[in-house]
C-alpha positions as CSV (number, residue, x, y, z in Angstrom):
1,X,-5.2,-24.2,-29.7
2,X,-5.3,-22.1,-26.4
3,X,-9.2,-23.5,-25.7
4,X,-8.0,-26.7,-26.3
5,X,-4.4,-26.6,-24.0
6,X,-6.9,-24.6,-21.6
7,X,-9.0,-28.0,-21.6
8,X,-6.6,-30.3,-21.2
9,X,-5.0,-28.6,-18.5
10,X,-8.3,-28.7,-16.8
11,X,-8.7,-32.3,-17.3
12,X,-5.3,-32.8,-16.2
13,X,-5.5,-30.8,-13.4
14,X,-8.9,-33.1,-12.1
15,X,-7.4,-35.9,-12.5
16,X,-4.2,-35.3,-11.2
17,X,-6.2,-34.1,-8.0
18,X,-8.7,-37.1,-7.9
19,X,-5.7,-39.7,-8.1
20,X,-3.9,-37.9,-5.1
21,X,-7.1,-37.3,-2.9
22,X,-4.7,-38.6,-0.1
23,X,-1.6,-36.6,-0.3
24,X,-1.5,-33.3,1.8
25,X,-1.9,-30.2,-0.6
26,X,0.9,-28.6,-2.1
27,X,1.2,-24.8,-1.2
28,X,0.1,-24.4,-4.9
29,X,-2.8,-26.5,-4.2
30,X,-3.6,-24.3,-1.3
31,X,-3.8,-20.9,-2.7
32,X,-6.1,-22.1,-5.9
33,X,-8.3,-23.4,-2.5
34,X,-8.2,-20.1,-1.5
35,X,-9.3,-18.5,-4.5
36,X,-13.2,-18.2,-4.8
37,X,-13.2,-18.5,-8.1
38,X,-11.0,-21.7,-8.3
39,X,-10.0,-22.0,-11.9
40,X,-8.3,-18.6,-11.4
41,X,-5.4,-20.8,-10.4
42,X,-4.2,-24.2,-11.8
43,X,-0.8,-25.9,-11.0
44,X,0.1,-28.6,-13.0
45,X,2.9,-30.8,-12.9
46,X,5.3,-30.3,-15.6
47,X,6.6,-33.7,-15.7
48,X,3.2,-34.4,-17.2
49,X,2.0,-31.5,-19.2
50,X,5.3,-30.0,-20.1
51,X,6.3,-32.2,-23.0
52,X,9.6,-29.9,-24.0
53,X,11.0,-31.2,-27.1
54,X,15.1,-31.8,-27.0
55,X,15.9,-29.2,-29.1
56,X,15.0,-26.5,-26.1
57,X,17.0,-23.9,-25.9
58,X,17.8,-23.1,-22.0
59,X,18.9,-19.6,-20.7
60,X,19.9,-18.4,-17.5
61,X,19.9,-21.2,-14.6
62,X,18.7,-24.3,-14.7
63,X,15.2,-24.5,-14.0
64,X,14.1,-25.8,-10.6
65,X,10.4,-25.3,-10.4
66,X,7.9,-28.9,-10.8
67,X,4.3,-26.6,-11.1
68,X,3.8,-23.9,-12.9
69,X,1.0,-20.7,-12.1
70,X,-1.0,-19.3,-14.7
71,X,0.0,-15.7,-15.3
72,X,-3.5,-14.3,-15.1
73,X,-3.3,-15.8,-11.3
74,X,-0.7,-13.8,-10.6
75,X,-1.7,-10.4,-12.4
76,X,-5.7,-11.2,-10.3
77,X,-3.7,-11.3,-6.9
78,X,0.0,-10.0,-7.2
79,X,1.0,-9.4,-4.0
80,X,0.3,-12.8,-3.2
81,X,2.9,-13.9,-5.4
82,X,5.0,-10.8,-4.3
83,X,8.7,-12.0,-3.5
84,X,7.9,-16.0,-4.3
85,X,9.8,-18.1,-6.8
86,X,7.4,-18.8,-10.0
87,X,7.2,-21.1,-13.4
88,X,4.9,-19.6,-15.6
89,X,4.2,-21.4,-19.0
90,X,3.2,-19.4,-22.1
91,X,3.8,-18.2,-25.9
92,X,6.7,-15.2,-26.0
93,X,4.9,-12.3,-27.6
94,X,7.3,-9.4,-27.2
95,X,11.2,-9.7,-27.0
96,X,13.6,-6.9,-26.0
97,X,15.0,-5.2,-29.4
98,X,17.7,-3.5,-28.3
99,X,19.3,-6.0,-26.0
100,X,17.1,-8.8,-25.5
101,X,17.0,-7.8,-22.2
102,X,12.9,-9.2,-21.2
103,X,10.6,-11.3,-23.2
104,X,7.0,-10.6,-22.6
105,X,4.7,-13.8,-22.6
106,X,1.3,-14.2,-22.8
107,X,-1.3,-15.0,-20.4
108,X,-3.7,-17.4,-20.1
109,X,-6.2,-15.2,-20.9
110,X,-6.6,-12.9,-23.6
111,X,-5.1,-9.3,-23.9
112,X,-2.7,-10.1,-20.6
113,X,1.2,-11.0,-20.4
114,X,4.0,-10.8,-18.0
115,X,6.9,-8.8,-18.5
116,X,10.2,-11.7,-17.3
117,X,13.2,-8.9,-17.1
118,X,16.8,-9.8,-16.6
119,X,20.2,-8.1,-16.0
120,X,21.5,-6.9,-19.5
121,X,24.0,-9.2,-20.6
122,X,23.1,-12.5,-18.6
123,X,20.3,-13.3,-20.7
124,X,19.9,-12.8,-24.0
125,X,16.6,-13.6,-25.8
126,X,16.9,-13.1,-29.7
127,X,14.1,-11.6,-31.8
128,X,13.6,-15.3,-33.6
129,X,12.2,-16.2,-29.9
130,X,8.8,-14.5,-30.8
131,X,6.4,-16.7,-30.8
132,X,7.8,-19.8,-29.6
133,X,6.9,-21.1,-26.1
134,X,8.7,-20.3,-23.2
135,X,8.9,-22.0,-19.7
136,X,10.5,-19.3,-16.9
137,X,11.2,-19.4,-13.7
138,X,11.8,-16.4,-11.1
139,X,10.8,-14.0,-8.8
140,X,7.5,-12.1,-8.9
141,X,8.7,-8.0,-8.1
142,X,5.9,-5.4,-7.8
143,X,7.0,-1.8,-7.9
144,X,4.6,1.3,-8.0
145,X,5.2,3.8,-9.9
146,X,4.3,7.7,-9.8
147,X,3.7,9.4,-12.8
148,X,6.9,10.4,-13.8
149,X,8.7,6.9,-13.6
150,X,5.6,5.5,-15.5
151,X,7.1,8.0,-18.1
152,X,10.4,7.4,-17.7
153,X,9.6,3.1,-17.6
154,X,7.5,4.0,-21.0
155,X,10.2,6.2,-22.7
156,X,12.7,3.4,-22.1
157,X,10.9,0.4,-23.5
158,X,9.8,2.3,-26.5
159,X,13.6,3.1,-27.3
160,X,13.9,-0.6,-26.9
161,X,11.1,-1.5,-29.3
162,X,12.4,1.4,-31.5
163,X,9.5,3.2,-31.5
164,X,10.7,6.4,-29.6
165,X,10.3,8.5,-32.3
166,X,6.2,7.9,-31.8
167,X,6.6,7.9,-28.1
168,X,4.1,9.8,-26.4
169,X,4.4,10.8,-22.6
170,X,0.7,12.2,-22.6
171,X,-0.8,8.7,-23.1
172,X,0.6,7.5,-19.9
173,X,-1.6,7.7,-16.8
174,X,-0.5,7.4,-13.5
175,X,0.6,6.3,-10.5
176,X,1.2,2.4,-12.1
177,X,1.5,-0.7,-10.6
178,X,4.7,-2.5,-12.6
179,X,4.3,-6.3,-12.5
180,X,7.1,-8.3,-13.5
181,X,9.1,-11.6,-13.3
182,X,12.7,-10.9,-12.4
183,X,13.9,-13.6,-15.0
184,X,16.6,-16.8,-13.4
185,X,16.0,-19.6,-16.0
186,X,14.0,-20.4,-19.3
187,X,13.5,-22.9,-21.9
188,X,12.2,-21.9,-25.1
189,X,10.9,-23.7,-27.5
């Protein structure tokens, strides 16, 4: 399923940018420009790719965002993204068990995801949401880490899995680099 979406988003993505050869680029457009690599970074409209089904659930604000960036594009380069306004599209593999406080959703490449983090209590994300698809919008935040926050950061998310009993401090390395969304809006589905 994820070759094939992969695909079609490609496909989109071409012609999309072959039937509007003659519009400026977007900002979006831009940065994938940029990027040597070029398929590091696709933006696709989600009028046309994101066919959400009614029965969405929304949280949070509406969301406000047209593209969206693929979350390995942001975890290549994040301080590009640093401070900017993002929709990121992907399945929800990891939900907040103590308060449903941040979903982690996948990327669009194997064995990466994206923490989206929210206040406690203005969001909440129920287990039942992993594994569904979520569309989420907000701001890309990059804080670095010494040692003993990496701890600390580690220690707290594994009381919120419930697996502090197992929690190990000697497995954590640092200084880290802490990528996350800082959640506004989301539609899961």
């Amino acid at each position: 399923m994820r070759v094939t979406l992969r695909l079609t988003c490609c496909l989109a993505a071409i012609a999309l940018s072959s039937a509007c050869a003659d519009k400026p680029a977007t900002p979006s457009e831009k940065i994938a420009a940029a990027d040597s690599s070029a398929s590091a970074v696709v933006t696709v409209a989600t009028q046309e790719l994101m066919a959400i089904p009614a029965s969405a659930k929304d949280y949070g604000k509406a969301i406000t965002l047209k593209e969206t960036t693929q979350i390995s594009a942001i975890l290549k380069d994040p301080k590009l993204y640093e401070g900017k306004r993002v929709l990121v599209r992907g399945p929800i593999v990891e939900v907040c068990a103590e308060r449903g406080c941040w979903i982690r959703i996948a990327s669009d490449k194997e064995f990466e995801a994206l923490r989206f983090k929210v206040e406690d209590g203005v969001m909440v994300f129920p287990l039942t949401d992993k594994g569904k698809t979520v569309l989420a919008e907000g701001v890309i935040s990059i804080k670095n880490l010494t040692r003993e926050q990496a701890i600390a950061q580690a220690r707290e998310m594994a009381k919120e899995r419930g697996t502090l009993a197992t929690f190990d401090s000697a497995k954590i390395a640092g200084p880290v680099t802490d990528i996350m969304i800082t959640g506004e809006g989301a539609r899961v589905w």
